[in-house]
mmCIF file as Biopython writes it, N, C-alpha, C and O atoms, coordinates in Angstrom:
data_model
#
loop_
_atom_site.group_PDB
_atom_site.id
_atom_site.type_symbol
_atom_site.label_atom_id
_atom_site.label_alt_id
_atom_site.label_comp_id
_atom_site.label_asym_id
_atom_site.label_entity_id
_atom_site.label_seq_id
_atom_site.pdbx_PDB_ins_code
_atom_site.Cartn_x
_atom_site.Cartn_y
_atom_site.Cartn_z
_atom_site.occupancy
_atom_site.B_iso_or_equiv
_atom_site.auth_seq_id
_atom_site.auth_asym_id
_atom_site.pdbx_PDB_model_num
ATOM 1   N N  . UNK A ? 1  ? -63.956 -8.993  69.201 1.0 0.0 1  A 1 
ATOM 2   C CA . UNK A ? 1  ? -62.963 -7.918  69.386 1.0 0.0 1  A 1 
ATOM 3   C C  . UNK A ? 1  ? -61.555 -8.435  69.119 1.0 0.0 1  A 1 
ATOM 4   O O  . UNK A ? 1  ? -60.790 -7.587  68.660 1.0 0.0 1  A 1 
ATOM 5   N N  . UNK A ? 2  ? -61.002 -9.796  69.334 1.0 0.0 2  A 1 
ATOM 6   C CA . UNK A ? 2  ? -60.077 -10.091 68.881 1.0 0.0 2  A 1 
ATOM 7   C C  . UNK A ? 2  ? -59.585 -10.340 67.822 1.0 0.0 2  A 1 
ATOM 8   O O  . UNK A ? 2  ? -58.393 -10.521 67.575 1.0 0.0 2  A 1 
ATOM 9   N N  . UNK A ? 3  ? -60.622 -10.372 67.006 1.0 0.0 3  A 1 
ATOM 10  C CA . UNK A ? 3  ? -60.397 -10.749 65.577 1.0 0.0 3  A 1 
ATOM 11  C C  . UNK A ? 3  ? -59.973 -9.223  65.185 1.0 0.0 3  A 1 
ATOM 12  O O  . UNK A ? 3  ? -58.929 -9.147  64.538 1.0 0.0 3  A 1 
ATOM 13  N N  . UNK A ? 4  ? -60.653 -7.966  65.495 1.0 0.0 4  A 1 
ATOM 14  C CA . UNK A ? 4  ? -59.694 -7.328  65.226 1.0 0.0 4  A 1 
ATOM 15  C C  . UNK A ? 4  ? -58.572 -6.677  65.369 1.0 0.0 4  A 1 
ATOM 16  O O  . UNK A ? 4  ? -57.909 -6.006  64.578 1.0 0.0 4  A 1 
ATOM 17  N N  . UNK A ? 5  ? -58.453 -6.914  66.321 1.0 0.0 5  A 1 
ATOM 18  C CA . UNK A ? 5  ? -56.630 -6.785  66.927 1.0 0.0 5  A 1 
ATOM 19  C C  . UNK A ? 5  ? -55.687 -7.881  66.074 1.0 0.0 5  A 1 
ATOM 20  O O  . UNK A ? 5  ? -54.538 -7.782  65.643 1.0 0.0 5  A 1 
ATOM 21  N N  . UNK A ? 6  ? -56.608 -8.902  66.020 1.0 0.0 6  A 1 
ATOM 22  C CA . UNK A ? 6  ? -55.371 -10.109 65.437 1.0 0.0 6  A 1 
ATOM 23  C C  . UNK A ? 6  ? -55.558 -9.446  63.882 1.0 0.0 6  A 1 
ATOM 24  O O  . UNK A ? 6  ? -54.400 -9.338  63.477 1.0 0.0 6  A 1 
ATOM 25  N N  . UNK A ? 7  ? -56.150 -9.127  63.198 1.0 0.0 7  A 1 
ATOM 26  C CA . UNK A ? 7  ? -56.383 -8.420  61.860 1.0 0.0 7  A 1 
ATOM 27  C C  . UNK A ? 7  ? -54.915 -7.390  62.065 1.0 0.0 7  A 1 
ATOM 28  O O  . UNK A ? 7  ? -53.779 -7.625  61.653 1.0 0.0 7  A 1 
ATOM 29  N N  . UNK A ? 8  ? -55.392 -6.252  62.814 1.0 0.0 8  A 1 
ATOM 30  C CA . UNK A ? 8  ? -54.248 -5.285  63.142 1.0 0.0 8  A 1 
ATOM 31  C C  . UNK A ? 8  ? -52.754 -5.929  63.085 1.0 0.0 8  A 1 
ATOM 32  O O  . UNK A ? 8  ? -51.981 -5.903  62.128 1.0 0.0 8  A 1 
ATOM 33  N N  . UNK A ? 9  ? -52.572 -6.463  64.254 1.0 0.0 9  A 1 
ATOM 34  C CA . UNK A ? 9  ? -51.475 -7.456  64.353 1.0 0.0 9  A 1 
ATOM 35  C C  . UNK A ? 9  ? -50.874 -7.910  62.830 1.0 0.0 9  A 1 
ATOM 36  O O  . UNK A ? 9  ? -49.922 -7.432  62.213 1.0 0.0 9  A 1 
ATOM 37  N N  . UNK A ? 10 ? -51.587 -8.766  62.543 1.0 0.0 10 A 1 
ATOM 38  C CA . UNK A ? 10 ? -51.247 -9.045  61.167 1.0 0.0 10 A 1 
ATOM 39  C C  . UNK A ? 10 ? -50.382 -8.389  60.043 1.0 0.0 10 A 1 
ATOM 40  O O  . UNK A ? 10 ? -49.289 -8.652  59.543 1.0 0.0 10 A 1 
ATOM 41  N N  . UNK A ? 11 ? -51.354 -7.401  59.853 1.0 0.0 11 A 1 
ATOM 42  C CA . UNK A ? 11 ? -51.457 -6.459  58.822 1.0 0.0 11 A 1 
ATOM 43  C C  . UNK A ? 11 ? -49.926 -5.819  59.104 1.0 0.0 11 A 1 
ATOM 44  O O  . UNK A ? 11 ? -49.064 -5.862  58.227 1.0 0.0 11 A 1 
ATOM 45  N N  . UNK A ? 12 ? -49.635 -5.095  60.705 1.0 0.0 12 A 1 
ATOM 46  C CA . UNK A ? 12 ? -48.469 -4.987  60.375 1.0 0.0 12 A 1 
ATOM 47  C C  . UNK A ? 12 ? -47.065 -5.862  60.584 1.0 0.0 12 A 1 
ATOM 48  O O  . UNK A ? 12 ? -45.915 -5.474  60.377 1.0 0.0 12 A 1 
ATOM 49  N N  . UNK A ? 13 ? -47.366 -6.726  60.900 1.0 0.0 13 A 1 
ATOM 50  C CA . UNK A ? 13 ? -46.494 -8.099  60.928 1.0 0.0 13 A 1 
ATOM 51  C C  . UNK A ? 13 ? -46.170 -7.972  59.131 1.0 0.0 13 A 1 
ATOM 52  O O  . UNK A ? 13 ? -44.994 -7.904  58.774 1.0 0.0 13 A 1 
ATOM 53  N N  . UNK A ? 14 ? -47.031 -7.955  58.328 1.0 0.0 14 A 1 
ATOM 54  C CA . UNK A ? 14 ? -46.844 -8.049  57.036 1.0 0.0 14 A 1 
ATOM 55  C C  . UNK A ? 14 ? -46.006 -6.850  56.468 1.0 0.0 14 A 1 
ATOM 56  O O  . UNK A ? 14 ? -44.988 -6.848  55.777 1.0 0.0 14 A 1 
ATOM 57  N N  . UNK A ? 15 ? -46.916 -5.629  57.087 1.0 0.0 15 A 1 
ATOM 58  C CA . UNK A ? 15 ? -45.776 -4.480  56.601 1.0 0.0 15 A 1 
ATOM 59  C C  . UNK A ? 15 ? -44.233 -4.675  57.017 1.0 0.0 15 A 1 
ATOM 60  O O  . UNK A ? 15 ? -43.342 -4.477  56.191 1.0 0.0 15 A 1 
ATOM 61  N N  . UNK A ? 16 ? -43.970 -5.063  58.301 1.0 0.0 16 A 1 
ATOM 62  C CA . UNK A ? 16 ? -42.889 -5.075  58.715 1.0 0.0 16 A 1 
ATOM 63  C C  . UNK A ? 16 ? -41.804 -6.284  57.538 1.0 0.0 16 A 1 
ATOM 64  O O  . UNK A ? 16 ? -40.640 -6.112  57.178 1.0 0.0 16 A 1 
ATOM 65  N N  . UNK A ? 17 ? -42.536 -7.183  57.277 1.0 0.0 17 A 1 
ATOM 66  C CA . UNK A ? 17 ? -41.585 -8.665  56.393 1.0 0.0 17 A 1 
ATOM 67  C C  . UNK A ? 17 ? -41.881 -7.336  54.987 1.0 0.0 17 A 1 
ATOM 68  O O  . UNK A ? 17 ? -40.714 -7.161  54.637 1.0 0.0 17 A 1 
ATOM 69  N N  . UNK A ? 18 ? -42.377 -6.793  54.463 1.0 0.0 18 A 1 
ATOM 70  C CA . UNK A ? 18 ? -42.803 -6.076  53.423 1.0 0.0 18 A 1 
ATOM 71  C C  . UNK A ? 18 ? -41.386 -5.330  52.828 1.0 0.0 18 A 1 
ATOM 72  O O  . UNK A ? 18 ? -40.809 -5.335  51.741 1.0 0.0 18 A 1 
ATOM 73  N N  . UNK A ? 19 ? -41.108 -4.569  54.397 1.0 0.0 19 A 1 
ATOM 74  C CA . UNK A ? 19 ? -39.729 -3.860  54.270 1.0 0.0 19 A 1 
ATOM 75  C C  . UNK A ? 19 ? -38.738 -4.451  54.759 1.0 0.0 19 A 1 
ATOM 76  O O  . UNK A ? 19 ? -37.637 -3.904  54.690 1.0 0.0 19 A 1 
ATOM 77  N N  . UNK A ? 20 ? -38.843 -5.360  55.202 1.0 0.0 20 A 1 
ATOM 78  C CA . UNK A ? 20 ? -37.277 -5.895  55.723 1.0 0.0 20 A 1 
ATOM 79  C C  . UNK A ? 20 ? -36.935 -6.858  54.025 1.0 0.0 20 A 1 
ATOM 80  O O  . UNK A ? 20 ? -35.808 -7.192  53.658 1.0 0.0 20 A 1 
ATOM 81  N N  . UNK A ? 21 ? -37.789 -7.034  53.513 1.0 0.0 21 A 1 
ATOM 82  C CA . UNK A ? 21 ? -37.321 -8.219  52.299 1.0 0.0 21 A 1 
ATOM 83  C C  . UNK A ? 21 ? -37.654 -7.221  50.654 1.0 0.0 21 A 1 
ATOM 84  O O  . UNK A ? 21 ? -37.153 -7.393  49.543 1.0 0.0 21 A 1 
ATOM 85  N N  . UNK A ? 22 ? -38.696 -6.181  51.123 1.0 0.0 22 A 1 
ATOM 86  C CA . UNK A ? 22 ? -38.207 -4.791  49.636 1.0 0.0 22 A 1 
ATOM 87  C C  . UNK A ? 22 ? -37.855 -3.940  50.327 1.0 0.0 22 A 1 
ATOM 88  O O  . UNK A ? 22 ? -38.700 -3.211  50.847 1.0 0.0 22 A 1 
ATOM 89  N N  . UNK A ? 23 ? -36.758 -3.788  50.517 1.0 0.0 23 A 1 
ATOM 90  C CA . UNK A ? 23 ? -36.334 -2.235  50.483 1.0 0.0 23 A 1 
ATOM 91  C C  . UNK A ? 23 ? -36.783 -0.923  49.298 1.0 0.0 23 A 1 
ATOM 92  O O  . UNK A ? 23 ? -36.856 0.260   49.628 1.0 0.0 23 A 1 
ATOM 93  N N  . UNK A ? 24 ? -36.986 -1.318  48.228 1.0 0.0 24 A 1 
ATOM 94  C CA . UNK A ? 24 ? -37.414 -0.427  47.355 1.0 0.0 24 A 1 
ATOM 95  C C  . UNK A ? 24 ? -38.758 -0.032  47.642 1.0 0.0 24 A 1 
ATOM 96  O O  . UNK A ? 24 ? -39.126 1.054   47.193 1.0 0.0 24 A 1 
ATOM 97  N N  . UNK A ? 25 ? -39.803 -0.938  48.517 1.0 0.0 25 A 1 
ATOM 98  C CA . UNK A ? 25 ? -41.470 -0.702  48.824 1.0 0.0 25 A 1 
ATOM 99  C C  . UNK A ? 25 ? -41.064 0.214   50.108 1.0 0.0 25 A 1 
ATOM 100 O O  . UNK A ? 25 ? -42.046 0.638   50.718 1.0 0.0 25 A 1 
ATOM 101 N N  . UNK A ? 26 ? -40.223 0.468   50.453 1.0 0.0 26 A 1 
ATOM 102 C CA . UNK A ? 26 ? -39.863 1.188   51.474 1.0 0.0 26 A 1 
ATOM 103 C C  . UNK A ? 26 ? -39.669 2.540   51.133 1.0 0.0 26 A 1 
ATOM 104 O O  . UNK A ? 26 ? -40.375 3.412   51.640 1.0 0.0 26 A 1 
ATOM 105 N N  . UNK A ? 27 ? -38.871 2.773   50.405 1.0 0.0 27 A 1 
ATOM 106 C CA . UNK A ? 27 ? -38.692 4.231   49.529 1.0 0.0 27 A 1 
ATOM 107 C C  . UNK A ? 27 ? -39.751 4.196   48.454 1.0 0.0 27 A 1 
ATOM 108 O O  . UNK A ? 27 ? -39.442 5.147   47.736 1.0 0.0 27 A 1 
ATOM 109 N N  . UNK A ? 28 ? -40.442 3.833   48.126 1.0 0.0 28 A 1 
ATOM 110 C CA . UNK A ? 28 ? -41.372 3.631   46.977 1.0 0.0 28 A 1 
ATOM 111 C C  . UNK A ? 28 ? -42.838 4.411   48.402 1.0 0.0 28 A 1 
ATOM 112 O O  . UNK A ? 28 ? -43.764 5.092   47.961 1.0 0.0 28 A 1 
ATOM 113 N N  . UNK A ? 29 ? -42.732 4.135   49.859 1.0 0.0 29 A 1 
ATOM 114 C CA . UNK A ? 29 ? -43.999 4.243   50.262 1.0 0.0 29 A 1 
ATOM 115 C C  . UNK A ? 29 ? -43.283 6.176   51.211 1.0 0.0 29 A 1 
ATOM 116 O O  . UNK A ? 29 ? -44.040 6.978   51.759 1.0 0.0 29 A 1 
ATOM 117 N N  . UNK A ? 30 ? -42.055 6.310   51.103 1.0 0.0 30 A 1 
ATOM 118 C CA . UNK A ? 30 ? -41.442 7.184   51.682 1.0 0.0 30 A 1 
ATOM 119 C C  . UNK A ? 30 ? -41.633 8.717   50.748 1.0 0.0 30 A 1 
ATOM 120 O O  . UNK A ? 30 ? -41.635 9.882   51.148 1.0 0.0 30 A 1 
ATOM 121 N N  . UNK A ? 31 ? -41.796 8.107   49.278 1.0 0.0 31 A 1 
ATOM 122 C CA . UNK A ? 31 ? -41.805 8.890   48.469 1.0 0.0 31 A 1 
ATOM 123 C C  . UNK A ? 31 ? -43.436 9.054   47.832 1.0 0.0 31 A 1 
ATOM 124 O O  . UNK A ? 31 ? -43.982 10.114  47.526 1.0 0.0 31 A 1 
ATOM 125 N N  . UNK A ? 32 ? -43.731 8.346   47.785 1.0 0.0 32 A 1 
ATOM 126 C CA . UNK A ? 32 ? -45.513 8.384   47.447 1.0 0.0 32 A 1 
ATOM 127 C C  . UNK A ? 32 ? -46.742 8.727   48.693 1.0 0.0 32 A 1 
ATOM 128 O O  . UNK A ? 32 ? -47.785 9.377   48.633 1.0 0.0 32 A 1 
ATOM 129 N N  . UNK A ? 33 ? -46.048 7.931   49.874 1.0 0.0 33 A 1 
ATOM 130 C CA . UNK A ? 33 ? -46.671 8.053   50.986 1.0 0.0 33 A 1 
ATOM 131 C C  . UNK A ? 33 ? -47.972 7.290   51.126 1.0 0.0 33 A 1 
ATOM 132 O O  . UNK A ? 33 ? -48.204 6.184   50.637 1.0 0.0 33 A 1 
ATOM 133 N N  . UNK A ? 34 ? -48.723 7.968   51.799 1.0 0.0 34 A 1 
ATOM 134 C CA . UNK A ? 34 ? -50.335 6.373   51.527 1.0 0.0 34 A 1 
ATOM 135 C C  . UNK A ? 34 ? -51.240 6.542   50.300 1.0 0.0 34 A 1 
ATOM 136 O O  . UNK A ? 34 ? -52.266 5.884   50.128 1.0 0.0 34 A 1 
ATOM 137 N N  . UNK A ? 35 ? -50.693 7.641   49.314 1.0 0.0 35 A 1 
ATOM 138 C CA . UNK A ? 35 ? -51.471 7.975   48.347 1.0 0.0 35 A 1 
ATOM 139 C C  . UNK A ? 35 ? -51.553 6.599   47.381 1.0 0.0 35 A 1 
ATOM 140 O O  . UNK A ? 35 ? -52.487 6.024   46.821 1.0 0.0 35 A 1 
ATOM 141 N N  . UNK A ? 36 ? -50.196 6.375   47.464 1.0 0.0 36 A 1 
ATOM 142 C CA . UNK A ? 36 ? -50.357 4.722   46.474 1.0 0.0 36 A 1 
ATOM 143 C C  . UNK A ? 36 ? -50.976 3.977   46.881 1.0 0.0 36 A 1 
ATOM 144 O O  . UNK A ? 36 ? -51.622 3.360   46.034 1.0 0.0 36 A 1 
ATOM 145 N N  . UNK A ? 37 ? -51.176 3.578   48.275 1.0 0.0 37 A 1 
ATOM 146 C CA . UNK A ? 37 ? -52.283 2.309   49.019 1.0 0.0 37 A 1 
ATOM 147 C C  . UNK A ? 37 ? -53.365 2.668   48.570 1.0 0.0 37 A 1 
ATOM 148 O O  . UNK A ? 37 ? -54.388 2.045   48.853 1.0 0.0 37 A 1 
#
């Protein structure tokens, strides 16, 4: 069970460095939404 929380965790640990260092993947996901993922 922890493995997937630490998965979770992760994942948005990554989104978060994702947008603090592209701002453009930020408006790029504001404007497309999860259709691009």
């Amino acid at each position: 069970m922890q493995g997937s929380s630490t998965l979770v965790e992760q994942t948005n640990q990554n989104n978060l460095t994702i947008f603090y260092k592209r701002p453009q993947y930020v408006f790029h996901i504001v404007v497309f939404g999860v259709f691009d993922i």
